[in-house]
N, C-alpha and C positions, 0 to 999 in steps of 0.2 A: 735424447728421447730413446728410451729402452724399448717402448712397445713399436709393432708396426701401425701407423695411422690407419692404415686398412685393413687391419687384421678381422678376419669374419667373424672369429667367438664373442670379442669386445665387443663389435660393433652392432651387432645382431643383439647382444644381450643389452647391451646399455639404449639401444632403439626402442627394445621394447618397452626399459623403465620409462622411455620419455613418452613411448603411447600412452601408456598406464597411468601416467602424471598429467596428461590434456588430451582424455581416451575423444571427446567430441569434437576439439579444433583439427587432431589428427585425422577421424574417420574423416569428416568433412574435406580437410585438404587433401589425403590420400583418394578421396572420393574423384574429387576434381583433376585431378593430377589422373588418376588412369583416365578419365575420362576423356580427357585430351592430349592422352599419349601419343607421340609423331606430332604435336602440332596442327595436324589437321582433321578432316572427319570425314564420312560417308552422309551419301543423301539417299533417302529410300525412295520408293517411289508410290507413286500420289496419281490420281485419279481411275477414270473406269474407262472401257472400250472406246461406250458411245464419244470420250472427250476426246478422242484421239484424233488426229488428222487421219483422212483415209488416204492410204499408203500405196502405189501401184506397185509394189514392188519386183514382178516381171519386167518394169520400164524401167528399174532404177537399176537392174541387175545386166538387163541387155545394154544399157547405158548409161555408165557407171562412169564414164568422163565427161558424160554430156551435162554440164551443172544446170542446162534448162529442163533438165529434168524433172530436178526438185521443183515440189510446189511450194508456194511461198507460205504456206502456212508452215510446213516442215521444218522451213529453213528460220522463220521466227519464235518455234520451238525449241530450235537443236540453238541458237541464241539464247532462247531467254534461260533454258535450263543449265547452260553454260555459265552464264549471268549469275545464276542464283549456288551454283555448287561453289562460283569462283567466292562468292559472297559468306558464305555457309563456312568455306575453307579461313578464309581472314578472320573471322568472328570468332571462331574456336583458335587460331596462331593467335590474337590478341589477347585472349582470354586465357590462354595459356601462361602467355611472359606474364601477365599481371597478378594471375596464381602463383605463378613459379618462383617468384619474387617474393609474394609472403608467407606462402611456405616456408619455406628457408631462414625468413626471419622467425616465423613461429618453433623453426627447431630449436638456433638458438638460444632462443626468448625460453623453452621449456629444458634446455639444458646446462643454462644458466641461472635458473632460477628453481626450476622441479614443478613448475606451472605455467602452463600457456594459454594464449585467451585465442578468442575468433577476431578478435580485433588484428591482433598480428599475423591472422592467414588473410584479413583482406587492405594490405599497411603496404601495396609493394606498390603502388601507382608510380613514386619517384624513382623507383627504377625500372619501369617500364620500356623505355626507350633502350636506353644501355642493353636490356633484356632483348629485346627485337633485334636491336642489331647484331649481337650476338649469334642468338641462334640463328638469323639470317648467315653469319658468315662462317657459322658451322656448317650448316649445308653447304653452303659451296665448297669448302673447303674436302668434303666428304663428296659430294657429287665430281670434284676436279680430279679428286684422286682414282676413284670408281674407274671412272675414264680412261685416265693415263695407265693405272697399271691393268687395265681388261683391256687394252688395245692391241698388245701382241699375241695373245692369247687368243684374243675376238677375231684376229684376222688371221689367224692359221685354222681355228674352228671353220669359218665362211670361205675357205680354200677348201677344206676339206669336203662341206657341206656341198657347195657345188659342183666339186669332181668326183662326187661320192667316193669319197676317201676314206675309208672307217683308219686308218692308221693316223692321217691328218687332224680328223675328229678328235678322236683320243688325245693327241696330243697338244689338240688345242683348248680342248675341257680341263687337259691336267694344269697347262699352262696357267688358264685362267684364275683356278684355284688357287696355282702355285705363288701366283702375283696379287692374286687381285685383293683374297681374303687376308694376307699378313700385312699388307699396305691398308687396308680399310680400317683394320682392329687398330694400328702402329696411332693412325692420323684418329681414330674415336678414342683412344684412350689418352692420348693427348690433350685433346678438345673435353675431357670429359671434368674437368673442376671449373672450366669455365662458367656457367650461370655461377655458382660458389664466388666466386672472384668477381659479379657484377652486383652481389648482394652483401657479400661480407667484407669487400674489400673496395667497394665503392668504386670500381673500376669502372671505362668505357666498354662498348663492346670490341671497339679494336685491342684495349688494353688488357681485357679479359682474354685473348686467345694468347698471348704473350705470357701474361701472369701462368693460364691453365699449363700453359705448355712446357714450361721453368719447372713448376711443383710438379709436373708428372714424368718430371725426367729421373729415371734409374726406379722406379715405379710402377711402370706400362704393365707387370707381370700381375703383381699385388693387386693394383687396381684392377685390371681382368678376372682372378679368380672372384676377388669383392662382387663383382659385376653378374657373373656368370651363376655363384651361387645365390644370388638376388632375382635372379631367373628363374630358377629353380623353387625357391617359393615363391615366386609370384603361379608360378605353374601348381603348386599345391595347394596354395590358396584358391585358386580358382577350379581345381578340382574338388575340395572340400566344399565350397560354393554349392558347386553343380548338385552336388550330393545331397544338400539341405536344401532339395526341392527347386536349385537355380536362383533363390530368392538370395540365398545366403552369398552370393557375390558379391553381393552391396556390402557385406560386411566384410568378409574374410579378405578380399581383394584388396580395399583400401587401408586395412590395417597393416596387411604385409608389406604393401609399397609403402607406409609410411616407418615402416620397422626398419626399414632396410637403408632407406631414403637418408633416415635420421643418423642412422651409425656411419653412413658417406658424410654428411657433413660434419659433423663428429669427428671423422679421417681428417678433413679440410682444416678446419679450426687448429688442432692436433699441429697440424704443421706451421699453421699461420700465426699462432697466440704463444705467448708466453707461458712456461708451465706454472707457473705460480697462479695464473689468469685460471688456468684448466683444473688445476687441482681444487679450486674454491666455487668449481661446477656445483649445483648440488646434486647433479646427476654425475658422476663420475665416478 
């Protein structure tokens, strides 16, 4: 293989033929896909004054350890909207893997063919699960790391912070960066072929961090800048958006993310298929 699988001109340009060739199953998946970007969501908030528990908050401020404070209407509130965010958050991570799964078939499907239907942006239920568990043990794995390298960093910062130390500070801010950000990008750039490897490769989701972590090794660079300039318009799309009145988001937004989306998996394929297989794309 002559070319780089992640090379951004390729990839970028040959994404866009596969928008162009399934312009509505793309909007539509790229639709979905930012919209449950992170997996999770926000909940706005809902009702008027009068619905409000009346709040002492003089009483709850002088005593603020005393939990007989709270009145119980408060405390069946600060529950139930608890309840409903935790509910709100799973609905949108479900809804995610089950998108994210046929997404990815519908690249395929329109870069092997040069047409995509909506049937293959909604065809990913059997891998569902694989998909769940997955991005479940990419967050940990990104949450574990977080941790371990902002922990030297965190605890020279919190030295400093309490002995008002401005030299401690500093050097625990540098620290933090000096660890924390090249260990974060080292273990996401790793982790980042995985869904690819639970849809195209029919992997588990334990199997899929194995697979992702194999193909992204001697890579980690490539796939970064891939990443970074996929940033980059998703940022200009979304200014061009704003521009055409704010409405134009809906458009400009999910066409980039699926331009960009489509030339990554593209990268994937690239390295997992045969070129005889790649070369008889009719998108290539």
């Amino acid at each position: 293989m002559t070319e780089a699988p992640f090379a951004v001109g390729p990839g970028f340009g040959l994404g866009w033929k596969a928008v162009h060739a399934a312009l509505v199953p793309m909007w539509l998946g790229g639709l979905l896909m930012s919209c449950t970007e992170g997996g999770g969501g926000g909940g706005g908030g809902g009702g008027s004054e009068d619905e409000l528990p009346d709040i002492d908050w003089e009483q709850l401020l002088n005593g603020a350890g005393d939990l007989g404070a709270l009145d119980a209407g408060v405390a069946a509130a600060v529950v139930l909207g608890l309840a409903v965010v935790l509910a709100l958050v799973l609905a949108v991570f479900a809804l995610r893997c089950f998108i994210h799964g046929g997404f990815l078939k519908l690249h395929e499907e329109t870069l092997r063919t040069g047409q995509g239907s909506s049937s293959a942006l909604f065809d990913g239920g059997d891998r569902f699960l694989d998909m769940a568990v997955f991005k479940i043990l990419k967050t940990v794995f990104l949450v574990s790391t977080f941790i371990v390298s902002a922990a030297p960093g965190g605890a020279v910062l919190a030295m400093g912070v309490l002995q008002e130390d401005t030299t401690l500070m500093v050097a625990g801010g540098m620290a933090l960066a000096l660890l924390c950000i090249p260990a974060c990008l080292y273990v996401t750039m790793g982790l980042a072929l995985g869904e690819h490897a639970v849809v195209f490769d029919q992997r588990s989701g334990r199997q899929a961090v194995d697979r992702s972590w194999d193909l992204a090794r001697g890579r980690r660079i490539e796939i970064l800048v891939y990443l970074l300039v996929a940033g980059l318009l998703q940022i200009f799309a979304t200014i061009v958006g704003v521009v055409m009145l704010c409405v134009g988001v809906l458009v400009t937004v999910p066409l980039a993310y699926s331009t960009w989306s489509v030339g990554f998996s593209r990268g994937y394929l690239l390295l997992t298929r045969d070129e005889t297989e790649t070369d008889a794309w009719a998108i290539a």
